[in-house]
N, C-alpha and C positions, 0 to 999 in steps of 0.2 A: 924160265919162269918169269912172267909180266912182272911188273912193280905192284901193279894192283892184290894179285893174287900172295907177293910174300907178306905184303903189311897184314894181307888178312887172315893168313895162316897162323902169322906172328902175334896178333890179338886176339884169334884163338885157344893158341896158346897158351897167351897171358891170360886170359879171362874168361876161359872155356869154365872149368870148374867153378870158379864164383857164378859164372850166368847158368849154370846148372843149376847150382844150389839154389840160387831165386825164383827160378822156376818149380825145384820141387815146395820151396816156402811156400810159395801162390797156390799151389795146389793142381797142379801138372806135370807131376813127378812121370805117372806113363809116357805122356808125349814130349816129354822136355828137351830129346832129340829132337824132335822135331819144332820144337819151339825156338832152339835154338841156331838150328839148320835155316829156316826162315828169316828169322833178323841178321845173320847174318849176310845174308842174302839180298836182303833188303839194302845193307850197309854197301856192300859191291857196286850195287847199281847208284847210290849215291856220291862213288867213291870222286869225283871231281870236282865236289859241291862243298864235301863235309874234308878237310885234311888236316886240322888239329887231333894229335893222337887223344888229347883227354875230349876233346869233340865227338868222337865215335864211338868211344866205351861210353859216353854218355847215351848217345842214339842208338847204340847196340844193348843196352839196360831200358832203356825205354823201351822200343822191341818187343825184348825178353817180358817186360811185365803187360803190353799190350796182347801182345800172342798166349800168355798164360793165360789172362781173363780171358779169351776169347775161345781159347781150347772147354776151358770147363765146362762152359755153354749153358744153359739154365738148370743145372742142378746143383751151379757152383753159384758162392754169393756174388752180390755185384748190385742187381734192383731189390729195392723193398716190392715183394709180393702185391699184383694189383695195385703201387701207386705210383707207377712210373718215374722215381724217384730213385738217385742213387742209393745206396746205403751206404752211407760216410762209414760206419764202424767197419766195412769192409775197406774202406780208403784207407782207412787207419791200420788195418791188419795188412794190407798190403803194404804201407810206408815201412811198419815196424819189420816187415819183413826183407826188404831192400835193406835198412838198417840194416839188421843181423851180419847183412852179408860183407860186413866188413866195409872199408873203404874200396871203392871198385877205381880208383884209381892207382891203386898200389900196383906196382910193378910197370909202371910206363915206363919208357926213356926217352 
């Protein structure tokens, strides 16, 4: 097994279940394998760039909440209707929802 592949297994791991739960908060509970499968993925290919461990649960939570809005697609919030405007209340439900999920750095070493 590469180096690459056990840190990533290993943050997995750790942070499988928290990046779930943020994804089903957002409102992508269906796809949240798959939401989850993708930033990680995404994190791999950055893996020589990004190698502080709280540096990549960072960019693996950011990810997670990029790919959840992006899964909902327009029937989920995100734009105010016809004004091509974000909809900050929805900024807001998503921060409160990151919140929720606990500190995502818990369990590093």
């Amino acid at each position: 097994m590469s180096d690459t592949s056990a840190w990533l297994i290993n943050l997995f791991e750790e942070q499988g279940p928290t990046m779930h739960r943020l994804a089903v908060m957002l409102g992508a509970e269906s796809e949240s394998g798959h939401v989850l499968r993708t930033s990680l993925l995404g994190l791999a290919k950055r893996s020589n760039r990004i190698v502080d461990p709280s540096a990549r649960v960072e960019y693996l939570a950011e990810q997670v909440v990029h790919q959840a809005r992006s899964v909902r697609g327009p029937g989920g919030y995100g734009k105010v209707s016809g004004t091509g405007c974000v909809d900050q209340f929805a900024q807001v439900k998503d921060l409160v929802a990151v919140k929720a999920c606990g500190s995502i750095h818990d369990g590093l070493s």
